[in-house]
MDTraj code that builds the backbone (N, CA, C; nanometers):
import mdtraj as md
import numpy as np

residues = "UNK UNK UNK UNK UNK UNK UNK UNK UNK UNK UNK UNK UNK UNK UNK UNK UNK UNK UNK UNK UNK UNK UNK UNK UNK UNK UNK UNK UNK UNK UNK UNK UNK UNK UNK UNK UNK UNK UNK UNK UNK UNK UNK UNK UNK UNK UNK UNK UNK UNK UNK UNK UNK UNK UNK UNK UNK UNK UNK UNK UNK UNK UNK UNK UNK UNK UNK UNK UNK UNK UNK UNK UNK UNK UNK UNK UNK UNK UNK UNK UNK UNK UNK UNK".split()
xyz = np.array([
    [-0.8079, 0.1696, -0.1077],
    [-0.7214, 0.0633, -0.0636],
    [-0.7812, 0.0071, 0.0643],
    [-0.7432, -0.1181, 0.0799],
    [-0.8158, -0.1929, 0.1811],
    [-0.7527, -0.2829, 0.2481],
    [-0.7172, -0.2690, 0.4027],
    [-0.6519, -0.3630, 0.4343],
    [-0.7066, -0.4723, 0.5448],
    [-0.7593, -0.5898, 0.5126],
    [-0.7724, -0.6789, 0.5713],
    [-0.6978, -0.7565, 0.6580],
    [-0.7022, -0.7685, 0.8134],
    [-0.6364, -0.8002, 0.9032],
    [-0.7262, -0.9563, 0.9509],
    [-0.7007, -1.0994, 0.9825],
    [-0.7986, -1.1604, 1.0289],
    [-0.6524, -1.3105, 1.0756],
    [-0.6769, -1.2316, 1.2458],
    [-0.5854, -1.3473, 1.3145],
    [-0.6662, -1.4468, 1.3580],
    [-0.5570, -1.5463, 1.3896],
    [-0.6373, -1.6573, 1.4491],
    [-0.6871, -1.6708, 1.5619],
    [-0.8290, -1.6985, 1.5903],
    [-0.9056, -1.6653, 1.7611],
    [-0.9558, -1.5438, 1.7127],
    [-0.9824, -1.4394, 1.6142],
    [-1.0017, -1.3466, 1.6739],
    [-1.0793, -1.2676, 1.5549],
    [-1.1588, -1.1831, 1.5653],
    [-1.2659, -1.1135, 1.4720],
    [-1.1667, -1.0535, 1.3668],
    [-1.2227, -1.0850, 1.2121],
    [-1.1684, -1.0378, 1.0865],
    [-1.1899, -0.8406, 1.0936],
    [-1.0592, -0.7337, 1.1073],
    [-1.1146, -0.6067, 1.1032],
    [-1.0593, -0.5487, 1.0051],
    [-1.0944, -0.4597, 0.9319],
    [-1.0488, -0.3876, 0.7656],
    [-1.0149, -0.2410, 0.8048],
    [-0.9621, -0.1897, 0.7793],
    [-0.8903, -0.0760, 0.7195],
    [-0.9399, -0.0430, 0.5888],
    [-0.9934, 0.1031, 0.5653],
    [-1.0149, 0.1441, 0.4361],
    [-0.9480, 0.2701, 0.4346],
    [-0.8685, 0.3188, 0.3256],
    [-0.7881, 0.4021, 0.3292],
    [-0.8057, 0.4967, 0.1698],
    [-0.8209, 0.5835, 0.1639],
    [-0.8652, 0.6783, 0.0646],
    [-0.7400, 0.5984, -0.0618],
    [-0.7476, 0.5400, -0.1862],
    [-0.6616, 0.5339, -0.2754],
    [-0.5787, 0.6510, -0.3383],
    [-0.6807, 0.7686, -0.4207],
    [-0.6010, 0.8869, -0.3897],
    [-0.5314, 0.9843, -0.2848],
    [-0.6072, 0.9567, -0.2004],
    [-0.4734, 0.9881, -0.1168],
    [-0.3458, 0.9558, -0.0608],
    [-0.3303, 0.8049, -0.0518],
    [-0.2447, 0.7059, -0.0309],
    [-0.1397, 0.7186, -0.1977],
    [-0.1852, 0.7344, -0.2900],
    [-0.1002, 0.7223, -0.4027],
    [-0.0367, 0.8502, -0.4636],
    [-0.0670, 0.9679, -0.3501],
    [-0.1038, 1.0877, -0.4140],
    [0.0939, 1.0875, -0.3799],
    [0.0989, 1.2027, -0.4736],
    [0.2886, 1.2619, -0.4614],
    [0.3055, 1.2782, -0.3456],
    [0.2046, 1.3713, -0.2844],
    [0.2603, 1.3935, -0.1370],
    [0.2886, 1.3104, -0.0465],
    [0.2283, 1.2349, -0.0193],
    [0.2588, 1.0903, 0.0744],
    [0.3497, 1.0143, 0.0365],
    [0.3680, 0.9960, -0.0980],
    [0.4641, 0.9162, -0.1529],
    [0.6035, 1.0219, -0.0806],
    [0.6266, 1.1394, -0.1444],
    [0.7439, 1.1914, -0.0953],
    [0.7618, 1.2145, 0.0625],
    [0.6554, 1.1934, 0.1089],
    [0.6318, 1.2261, 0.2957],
    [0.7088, 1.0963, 0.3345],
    [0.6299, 0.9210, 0.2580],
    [0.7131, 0.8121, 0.3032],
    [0.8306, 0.8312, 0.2730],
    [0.8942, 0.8907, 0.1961],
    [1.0319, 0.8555, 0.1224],
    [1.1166, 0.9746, 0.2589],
    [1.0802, 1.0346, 0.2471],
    [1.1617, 1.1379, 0.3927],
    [1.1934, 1.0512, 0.5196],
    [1.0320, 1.0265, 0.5682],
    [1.0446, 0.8960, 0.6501],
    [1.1489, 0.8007, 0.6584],
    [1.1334, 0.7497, 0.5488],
    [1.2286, 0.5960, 0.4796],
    [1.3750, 0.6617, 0.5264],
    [1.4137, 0.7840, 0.4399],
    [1.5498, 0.7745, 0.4216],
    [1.5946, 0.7931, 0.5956],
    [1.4929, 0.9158, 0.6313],
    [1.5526, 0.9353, 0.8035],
    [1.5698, 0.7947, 0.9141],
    [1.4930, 0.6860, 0.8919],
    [1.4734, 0.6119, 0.9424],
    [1.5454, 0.5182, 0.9111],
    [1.5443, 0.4545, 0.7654],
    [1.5977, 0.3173, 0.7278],
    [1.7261, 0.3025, 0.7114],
    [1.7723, 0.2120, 0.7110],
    [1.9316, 0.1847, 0.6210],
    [1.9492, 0.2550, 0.4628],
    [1.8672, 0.2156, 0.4308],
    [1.8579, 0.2154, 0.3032],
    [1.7235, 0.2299, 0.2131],
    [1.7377, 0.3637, 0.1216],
    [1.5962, 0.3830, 0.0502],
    [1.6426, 0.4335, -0.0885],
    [1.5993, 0.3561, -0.1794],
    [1.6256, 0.3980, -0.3261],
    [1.6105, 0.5509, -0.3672],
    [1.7165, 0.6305, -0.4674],
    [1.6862, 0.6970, -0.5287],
    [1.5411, 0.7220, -0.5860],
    [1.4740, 0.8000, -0.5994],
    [1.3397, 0.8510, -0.6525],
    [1.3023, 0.9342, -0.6975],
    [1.3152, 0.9693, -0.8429],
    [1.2801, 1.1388, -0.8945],
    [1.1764, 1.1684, -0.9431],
    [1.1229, 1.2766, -0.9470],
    [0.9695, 1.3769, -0.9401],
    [0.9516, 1.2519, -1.0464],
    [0.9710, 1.2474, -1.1238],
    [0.9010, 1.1928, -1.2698],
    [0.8917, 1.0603, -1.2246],
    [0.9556, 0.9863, -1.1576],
    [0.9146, 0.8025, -1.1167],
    [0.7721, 0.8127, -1.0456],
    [0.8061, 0.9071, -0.9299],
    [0.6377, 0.9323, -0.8418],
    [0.5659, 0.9351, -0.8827],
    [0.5670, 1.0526, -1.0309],
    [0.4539, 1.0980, -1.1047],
    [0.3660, 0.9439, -1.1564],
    [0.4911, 0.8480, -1.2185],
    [0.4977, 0.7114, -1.2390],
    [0.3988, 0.6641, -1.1940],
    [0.4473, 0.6357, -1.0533],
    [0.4041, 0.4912, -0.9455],
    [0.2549, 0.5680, -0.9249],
    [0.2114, 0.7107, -0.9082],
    [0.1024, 0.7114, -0.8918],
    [-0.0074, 0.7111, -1.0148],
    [0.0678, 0.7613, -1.1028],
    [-0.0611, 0.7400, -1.2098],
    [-0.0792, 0.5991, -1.2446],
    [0.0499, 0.4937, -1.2040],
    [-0.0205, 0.3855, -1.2342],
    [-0.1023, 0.2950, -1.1544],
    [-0.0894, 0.3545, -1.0547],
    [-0.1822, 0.2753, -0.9591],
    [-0.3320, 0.3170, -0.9700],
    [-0.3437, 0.4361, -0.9705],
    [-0.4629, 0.5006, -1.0089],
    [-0.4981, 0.3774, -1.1036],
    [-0.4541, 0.3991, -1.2500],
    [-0.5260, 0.3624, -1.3688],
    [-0.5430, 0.1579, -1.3511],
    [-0.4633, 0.1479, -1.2366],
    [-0.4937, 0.0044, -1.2183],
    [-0.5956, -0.0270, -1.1078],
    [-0.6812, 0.1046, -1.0327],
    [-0.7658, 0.1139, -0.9695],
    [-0.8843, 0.1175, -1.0793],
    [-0.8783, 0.1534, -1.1255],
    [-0.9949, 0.2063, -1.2459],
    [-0.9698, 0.1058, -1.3326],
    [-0.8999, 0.0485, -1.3878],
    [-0.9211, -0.0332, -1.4424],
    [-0.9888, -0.2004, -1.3833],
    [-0.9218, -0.2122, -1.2914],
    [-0.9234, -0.3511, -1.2538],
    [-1.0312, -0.3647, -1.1220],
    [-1.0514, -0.2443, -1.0504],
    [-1.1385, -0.2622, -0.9378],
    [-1.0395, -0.2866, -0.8353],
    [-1.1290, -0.3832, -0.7669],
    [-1.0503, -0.4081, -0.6509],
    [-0.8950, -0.5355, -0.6904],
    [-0.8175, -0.4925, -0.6888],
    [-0.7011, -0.5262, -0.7216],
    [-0.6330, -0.5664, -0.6086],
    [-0.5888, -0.7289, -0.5429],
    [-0.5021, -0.7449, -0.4742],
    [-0.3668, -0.7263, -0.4717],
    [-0.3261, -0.6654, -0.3897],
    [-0.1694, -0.6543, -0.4350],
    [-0.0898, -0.7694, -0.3197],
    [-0.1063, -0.7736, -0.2508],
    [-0.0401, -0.8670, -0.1275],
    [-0.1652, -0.9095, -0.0250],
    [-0.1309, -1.0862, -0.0246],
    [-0.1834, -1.1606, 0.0583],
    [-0.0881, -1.2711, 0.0852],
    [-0.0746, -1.2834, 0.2050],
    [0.0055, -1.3058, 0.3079],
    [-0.0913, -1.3871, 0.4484],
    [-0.0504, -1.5399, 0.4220],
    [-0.0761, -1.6304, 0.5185],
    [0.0982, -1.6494, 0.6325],
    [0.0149, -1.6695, 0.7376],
    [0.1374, -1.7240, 0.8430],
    [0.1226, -1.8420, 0.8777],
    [0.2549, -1.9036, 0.9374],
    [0.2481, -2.0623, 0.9957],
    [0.1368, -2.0678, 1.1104],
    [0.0997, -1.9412, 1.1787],
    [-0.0012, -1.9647, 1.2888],
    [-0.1831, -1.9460, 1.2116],
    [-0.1888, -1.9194, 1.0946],
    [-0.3115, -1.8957, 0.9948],
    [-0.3454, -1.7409, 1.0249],
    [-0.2816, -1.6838, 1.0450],
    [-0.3519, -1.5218, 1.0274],
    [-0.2997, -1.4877, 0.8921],
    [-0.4094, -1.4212, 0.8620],
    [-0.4523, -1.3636, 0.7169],
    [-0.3830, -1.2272, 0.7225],
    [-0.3018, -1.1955, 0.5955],
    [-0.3216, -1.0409, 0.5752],
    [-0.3336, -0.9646, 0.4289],
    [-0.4630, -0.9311, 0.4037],
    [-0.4403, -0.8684, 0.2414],
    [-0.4500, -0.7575, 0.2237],
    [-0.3746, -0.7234, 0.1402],
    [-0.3809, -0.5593, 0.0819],
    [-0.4343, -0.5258, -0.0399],
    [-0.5502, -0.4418, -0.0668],
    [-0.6310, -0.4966, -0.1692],
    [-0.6528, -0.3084, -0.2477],
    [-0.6117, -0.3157, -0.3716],
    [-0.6192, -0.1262, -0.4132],
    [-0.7911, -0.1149, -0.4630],
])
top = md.Topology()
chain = top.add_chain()
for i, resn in enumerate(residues, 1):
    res = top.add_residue(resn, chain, resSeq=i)
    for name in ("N", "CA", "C"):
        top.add_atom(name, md.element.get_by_symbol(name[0]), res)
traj = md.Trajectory(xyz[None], top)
């Protein structure tokens, strides 16, 4: 996963972040602890959805390559993409 940061005035810098590890159960359930302690509000989530969300991201890594998932312009032109 790759995250591209590039404000305006100012040098384009990336983030590269391990995909299996980022998609792995553990992190997923580490954010969701996070989420619930922190947020208002965080959806229900059971072992078997995780199992879900990560095998499909995987197989949409492998399949597709580099896969954008979110890109995101602002009214001031800074760039932000998130790329698996």
């Amino acid at each position: 996963m790759r995250i591209k940061v590039k404000a305006s005035g100012m040098r384009q810098f990336t983030i590269a972040l391990p995909t299996g590890m980022i998609f792995s159960p553990t992190m997923i359930r580490l954010g969701l602890c996070i989420g619930r302690k922190y947020a208002d509000e965080v959806p229900d989530i059971s072992a078997h959805d995780l199992r879900a969300i990560c095998k499909a991201a995987k197989q949409t890594k492998r399949r597709y390559g580099r896969y954008e998932l979110v890109s995101v312009e602002s009214a001031q032109g800074d760039l932000v993409g998130i790329t698996l």
